[in-house]
N, C-alpha and C positions, 0 to 999 in steps of 0.2 A: 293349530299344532305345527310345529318345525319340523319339516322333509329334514332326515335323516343325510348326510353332508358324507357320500362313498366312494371310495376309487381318486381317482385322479384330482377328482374336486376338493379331499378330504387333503392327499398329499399337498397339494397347491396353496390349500388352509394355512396348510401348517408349517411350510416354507416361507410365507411372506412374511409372520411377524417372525419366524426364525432367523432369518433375514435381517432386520431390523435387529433383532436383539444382537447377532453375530456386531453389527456397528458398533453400536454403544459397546460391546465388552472390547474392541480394537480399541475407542476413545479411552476407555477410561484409563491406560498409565501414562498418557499423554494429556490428560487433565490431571493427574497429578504430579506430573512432570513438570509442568505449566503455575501451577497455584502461585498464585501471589507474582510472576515475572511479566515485565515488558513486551509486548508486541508492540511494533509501530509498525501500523499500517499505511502505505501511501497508496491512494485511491484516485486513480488517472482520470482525467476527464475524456481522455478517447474510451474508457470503458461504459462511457455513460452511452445510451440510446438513445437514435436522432428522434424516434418520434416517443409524442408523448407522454402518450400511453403504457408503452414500453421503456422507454427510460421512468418513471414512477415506479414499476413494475421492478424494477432492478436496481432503483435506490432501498425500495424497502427489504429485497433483499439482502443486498450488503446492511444494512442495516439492524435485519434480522441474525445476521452470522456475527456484528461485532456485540450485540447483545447478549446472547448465548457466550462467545468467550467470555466475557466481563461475570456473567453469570454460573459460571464453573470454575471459576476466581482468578479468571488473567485479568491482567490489568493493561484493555489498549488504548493507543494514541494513533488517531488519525487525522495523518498532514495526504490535504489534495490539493491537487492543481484544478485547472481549467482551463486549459488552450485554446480547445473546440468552442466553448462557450464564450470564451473572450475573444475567437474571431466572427464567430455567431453575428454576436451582437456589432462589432466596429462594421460587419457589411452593412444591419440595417441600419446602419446609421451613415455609412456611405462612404465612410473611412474604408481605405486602403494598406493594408495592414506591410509593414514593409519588414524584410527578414535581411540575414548578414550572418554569414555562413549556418544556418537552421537556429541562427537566436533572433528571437523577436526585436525591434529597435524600438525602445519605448521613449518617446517624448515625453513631454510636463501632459498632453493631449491623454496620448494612448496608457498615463500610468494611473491617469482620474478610470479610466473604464477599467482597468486591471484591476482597480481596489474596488469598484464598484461591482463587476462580476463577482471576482474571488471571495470577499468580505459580507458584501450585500446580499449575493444569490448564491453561490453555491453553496459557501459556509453555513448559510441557513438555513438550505435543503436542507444537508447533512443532518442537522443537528435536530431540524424536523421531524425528521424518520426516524433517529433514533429516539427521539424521544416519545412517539409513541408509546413506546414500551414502558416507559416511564422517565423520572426526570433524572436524567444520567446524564446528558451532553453538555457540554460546554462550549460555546465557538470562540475560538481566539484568534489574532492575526499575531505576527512575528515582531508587530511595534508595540503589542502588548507587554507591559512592564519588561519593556530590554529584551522580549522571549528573546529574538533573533537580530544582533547587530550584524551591518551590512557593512561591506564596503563596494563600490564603484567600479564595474569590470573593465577590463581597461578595452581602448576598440570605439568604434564610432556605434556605441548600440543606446547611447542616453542613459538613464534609469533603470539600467539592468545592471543587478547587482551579483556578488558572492557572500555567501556567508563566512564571517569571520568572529563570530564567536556565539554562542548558544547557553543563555543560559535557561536552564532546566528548573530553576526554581519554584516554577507560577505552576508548571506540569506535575512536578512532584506534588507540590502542596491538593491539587485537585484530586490527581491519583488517590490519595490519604485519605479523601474524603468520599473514594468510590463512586469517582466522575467519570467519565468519558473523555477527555481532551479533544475538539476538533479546533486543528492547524490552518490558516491559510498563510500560505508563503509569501507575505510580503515583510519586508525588513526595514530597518531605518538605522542611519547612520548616527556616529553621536552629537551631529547637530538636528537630528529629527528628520532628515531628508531620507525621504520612501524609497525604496527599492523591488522590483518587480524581480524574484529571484527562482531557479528552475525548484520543481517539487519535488523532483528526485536529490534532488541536491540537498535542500531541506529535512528530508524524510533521513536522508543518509546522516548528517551532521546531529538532527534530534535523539536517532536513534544511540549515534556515538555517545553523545553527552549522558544520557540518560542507561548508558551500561544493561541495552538492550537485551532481551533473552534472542528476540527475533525482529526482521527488520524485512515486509512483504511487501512486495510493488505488486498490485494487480494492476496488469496493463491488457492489451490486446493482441499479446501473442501467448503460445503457449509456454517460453521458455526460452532457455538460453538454445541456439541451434548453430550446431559448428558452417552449417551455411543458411545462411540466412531466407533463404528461397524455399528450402525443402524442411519440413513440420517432421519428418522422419529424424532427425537429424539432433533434433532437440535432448538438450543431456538433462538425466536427472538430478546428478550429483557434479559437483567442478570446484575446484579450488580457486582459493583470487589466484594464483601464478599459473593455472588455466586461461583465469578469465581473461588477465590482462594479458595473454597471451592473443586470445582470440581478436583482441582490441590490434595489437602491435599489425595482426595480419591480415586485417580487413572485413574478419569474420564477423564482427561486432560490428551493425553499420547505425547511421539515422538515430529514430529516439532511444535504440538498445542503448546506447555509448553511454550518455549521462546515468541508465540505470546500474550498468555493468560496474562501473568508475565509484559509485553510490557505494555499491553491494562489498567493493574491496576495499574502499575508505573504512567503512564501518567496521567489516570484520576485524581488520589490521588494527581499529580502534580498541576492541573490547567486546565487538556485539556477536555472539554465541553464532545463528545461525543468520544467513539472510537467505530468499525466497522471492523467485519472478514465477511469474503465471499469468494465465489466461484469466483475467477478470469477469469477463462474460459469460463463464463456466457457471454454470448453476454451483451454487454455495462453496465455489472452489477454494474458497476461505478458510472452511472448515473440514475440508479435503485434504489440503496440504498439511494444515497442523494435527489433525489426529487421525487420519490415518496410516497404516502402513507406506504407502506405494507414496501416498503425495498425488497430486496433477500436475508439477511442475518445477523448474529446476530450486534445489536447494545450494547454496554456495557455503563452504567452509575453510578454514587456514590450510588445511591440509586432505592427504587422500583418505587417513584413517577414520578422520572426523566425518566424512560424508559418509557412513555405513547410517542404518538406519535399524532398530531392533524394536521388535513389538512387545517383546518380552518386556523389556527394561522400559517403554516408554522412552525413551534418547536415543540421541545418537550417541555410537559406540566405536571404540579404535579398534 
């Protein structure tokens, strides 16, 4: 027979799944605010974990949160990098990885392991985990039919390139057929020559072309922070003539700059919201976009546009 469940034990019952249920009713005007638009996700490889066991453990979760959106009917796209794994591997291999103002210098040498990490091992992870779930993922790289034409950055860096033009068509058509798109950022010019090009820069340009609803960088800070040192400091809401404010003044240092420069290309392009955060955050994925508060900053054109309404599911002026 079932002891009778009284006092404290009974409250505590009955809060937890109240609890839960309070969530899902915050999600839901934010899934249907969501249905049917664009998220592009970019998915850092400093957010990945050094050991094992734990980075497994936090591929399946991102994996689980881009699932779940695709499953409540967004439709996303995710472009990553891999830095850390692409210097990983050049140590055990004995290579000396050489830099030139924080961009990598990639020879004919170090662009054979950039395609071999990015292409071979991460895009595969990726596309492993999500597809447990089922067969949703696709891995593509940016010399996939034209995805990402390059050009050549100017500077003594080799094989590092800019994107200069993005076509979305191979994305679209996938989209249509309720895929998954996974990106790895490498590009080729129009004579077929590779390009080793930043993911934030990628992520930013993809999302442009593709008339983005949202455009999230999980990285390994919390947010945008008007000084860089103190987590306090972190804004929830900011305009690109904030952002690029922050950039002009120093506030924006290291790998923020190429996210910050991404986040206000994009907007100024067409793409509704963009979003930095802490990638690390347990399901902080699914934090930012449907609920209230967010974990992390959102950027918009303006100051009106960064309010945030639970009622409406949008942002509201």
């Amino acid at each position: 027979m079932t002891a009778a469940v009284t006092g404290a034990g009974l409250a505590e019952a009955v809060e937890a799944p109240a609890a839960k249920a309070a969530i899902l009713v915050e999600a839901l005007p934010y899934i249907l605010r969501f249905w049917g638009k664009i998220v592009v996700v970019k998915y850092g490889g400093n957010v990945r974990a050094d050991d094992d066991t734990d980075d497994a453990a936090a591929l399946a979760q991102f994996a689980e949160d881009v699932v779940l959106m695709r499953s409540v009917g967004m439709l996303p796209v995710v472009v990553h990098g891999g830095g850390p794994q692409i210097g990983s591997l050049m140590e055990r291999l004995g290579m000396v990885p050489e830099f030139h103002d924080g961009q990598r210098v990639t020879d004919a040498e170090t662009l054979e392991i950039v395609r071999m990490v990015l292409v071979g091992k991460v895009n595969r992870e990726i596309v492993s985990a999500i597809n447990v779930h089922g067969a949703l993922a696709v891995g593509l790289s940016g010399e996939d039919a034209n995805l990402i034409t390059a050009v050549a950055r100017p500077g003594q860096l080799g094989f590092v390139g800019d994107v200069e033009v993005v076509d979305p068509s191979l994305i679209e058509r996938l989209l249509a057929q309720g895929l998954i798109p996974v990106v790895a950022t490498i590009g080729a010019d129009a004579a077929g020559q590779a390009y080793n090009i930043n993911a934030d820069a990628v992520a930013g340009a993809v999302a442009a072309a593709l008339q983005a609803e949202k455009l999230v960088f999980l990285t390994d800070v919390s947010g945008v922070r008007t000084d860089p040192d103190d987590p306090a400091t972190m804004l929830r809401t900011v305009t690109v003539d904030e952002l690029e404010a922050l950039v002009a003044s120093g506030a924006a240092t290291s790998g923020m700059v190429p996210k910050v420069e991404a986040c206000t290309r994009a907007v100024r392009a067409g793409v509704a919201r963009a979003h930095i955060l802490d990638g690390r955050v347990a399901h902080a994925l699914l934090l930012e976009i449907f609920t209230d508060e967010g974990v992390g900053t959102m950027v918009s054109t303006d100051v009106g546009t960064t309010l945030r309404s639970a009622e409406t599911g949008e942002d509201t002026p």
